[in-house]
C-alpha positions in Angstrom: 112.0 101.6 74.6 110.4 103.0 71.2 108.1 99.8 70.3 108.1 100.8 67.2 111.7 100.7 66.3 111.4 97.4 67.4 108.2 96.1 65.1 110.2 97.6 61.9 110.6 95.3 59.1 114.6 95.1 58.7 116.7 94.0 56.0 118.8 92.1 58.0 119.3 88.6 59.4 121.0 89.7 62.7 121.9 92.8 64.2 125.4 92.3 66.1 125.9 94.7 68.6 129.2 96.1 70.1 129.1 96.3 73.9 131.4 99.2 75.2 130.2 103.1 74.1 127.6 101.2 73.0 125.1 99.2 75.5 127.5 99.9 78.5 128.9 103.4 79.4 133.2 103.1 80.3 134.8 106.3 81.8 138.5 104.9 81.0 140.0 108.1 81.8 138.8 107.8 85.0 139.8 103.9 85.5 143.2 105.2 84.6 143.9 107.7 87.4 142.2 105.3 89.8 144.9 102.8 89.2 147.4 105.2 88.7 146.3 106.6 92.5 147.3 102.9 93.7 150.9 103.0 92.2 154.1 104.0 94.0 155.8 105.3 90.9 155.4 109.2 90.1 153.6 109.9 86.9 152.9 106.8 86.1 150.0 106.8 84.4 151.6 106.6 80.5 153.3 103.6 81.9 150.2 102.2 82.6 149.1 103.1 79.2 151.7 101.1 77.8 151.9 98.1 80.0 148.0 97.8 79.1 148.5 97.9 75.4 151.0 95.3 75.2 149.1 92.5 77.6 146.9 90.4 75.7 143.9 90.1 77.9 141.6 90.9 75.3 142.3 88.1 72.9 142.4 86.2 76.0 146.3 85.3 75.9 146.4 86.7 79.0 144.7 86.8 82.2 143.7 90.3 83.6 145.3 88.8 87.0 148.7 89.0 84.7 148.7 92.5 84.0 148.2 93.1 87.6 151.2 91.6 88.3 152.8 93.6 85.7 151.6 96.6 87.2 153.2 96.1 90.8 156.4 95.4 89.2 156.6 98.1 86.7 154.5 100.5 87.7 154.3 100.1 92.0 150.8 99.0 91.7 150.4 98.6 95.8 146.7 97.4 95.6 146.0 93.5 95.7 144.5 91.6 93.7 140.9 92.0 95.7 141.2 95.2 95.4 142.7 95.7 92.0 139.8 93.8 90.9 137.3 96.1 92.3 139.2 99.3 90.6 139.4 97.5 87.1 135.8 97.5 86.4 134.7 100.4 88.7 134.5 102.7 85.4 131.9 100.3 83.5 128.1 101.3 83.7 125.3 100.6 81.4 123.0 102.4 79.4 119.5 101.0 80.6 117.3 102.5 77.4 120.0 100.6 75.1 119.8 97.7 77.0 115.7 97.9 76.4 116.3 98.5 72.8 118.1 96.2 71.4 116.4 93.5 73.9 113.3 94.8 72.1 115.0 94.7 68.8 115.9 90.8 69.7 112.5 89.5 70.8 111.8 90.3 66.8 115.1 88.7 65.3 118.7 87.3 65.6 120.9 89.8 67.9 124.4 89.1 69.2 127.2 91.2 71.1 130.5 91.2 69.8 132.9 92.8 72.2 136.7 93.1 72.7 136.7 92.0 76.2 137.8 90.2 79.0 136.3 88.0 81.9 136.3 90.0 84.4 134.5 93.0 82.7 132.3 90.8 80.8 131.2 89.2 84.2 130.9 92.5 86.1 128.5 93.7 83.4 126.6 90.8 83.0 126.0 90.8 87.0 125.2 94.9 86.7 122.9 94.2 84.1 121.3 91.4 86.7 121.9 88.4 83.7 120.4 90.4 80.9 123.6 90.7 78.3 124.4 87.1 79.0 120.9 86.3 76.7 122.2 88.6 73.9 124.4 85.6 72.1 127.7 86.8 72.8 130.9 86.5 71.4 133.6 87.7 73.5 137.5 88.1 72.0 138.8 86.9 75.1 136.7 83.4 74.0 137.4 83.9 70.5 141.2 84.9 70.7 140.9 87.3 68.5 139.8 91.2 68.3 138.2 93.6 66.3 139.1 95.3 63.8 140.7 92.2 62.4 138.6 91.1 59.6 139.6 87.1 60.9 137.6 87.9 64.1 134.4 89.4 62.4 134.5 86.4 59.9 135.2 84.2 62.9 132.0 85.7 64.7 129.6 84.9 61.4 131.4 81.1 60.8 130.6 80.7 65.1 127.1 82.1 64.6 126.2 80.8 61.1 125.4 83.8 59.7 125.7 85.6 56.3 127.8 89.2 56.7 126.1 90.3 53.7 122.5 90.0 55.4 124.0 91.2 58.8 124.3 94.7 60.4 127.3 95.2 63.0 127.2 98.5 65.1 130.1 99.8 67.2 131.3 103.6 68.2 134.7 102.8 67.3 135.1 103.9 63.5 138.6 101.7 62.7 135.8 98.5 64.0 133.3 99.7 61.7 135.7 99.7 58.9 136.5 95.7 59.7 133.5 94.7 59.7 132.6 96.2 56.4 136.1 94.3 55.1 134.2 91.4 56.1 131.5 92.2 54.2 129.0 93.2 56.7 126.9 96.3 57.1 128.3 99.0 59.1 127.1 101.7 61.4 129.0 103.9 63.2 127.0 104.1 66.7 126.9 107.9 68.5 123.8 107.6 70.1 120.6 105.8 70.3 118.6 108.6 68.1 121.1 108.5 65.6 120.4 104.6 65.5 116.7 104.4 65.5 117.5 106.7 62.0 119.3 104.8 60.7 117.0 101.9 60.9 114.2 103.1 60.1 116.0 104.5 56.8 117.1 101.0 56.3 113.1 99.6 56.8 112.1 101.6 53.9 114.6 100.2 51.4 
């Protein structure tokens, strides 16, 4: 971790940090034909797609144990729920010099994860990342009940964490989240990688 990105004098009261493409690494392409390897149906795997996008386990209306069963009756999912379970985070990973980063960055100042998420993937990275994320103050949309890029749940986030979107930066790799949070009147920057980052605020230090 560069110490020095760390020790730089930012305009900003906290630093809210997306979690997926981000601090953890997701392969969804590949999650997809693992569950679509565990189905009965032939070429399923746009019906997955579908069933996916219309459960609401992100804003935590549903559980993920609910699309599961929406999978074995729509889709022949023939694997448990033990099993299911292991397959639906199997894609996540993290990025360990992120991780050290914006640790670094939050031994200095006020950081926070906001993530469109649910339990189980939230746990599984917590536990990969041996309790580390859990310290990051974070606000999940399945606890919230609501997900980015809906400007309610970015000003939902700063009402919850008492903090001014004007004096905050919020980073995510997804552009359409980016644009949210900026509707909410927060900084935004469009994460690609961590070099791209550490320019970005160093640029912003010298303001």
């Amino acid at each position: 971790m560069n110490a020095g990105i760390a020790s730089l004098s930012l305009p900003y009261d906290a630093l809210v940090f997306d979690l997926g493409g981000v601090i953890a690494t997701h392969d969804n392409d590949a999650l997809l034909a693992r569950m679509a390897a565990r189905c009965s149906a032939p070429g399923v795997a746009d019906r997955i797609t579908a069933v996916m996008r219309t459960t609401g386990i992100g804003s935590g209306r549903e559980p993920v144990s609910a699309l599961h069963a929406r999978l074995c009756e729509e889709c022949g999912m023939e694997a448990d729920w033990t099993e299911f379970a292991g397959i639906w985070s199997s894609h996540l990973g993290l990025d360990p010099a992120m991780l050290d980063l914006v640790e670094g960055l939050a031994a200095r100042r006020r950081v926070m994860l906001f993530s469109n998420t649910n339990a189980e993937h939230w746990d599984f990275l917590v536990a990969l990342s041996g309790g580390r994320l859990a310290r990051l103050e974070p606000y999940l949309s399945h606890e919230l009940g609501l997900e980015k890029p809906a400007v309610e749940a970015f000003l939902a986030v700063a009402s919850r964490a008492g903090i001014e979107p004007a004096r905050s930066l919020f980073i995510d790799d997804v552009e359409a989240n980016v644009e949210g949070a900026r509707r909410a009147g927060f900084e935004g920057f469009r994460f690609t990688d961590q070099a791209g980052f550490e320019q970005y605020l160093r640029a912003a230090a010298s303001r």
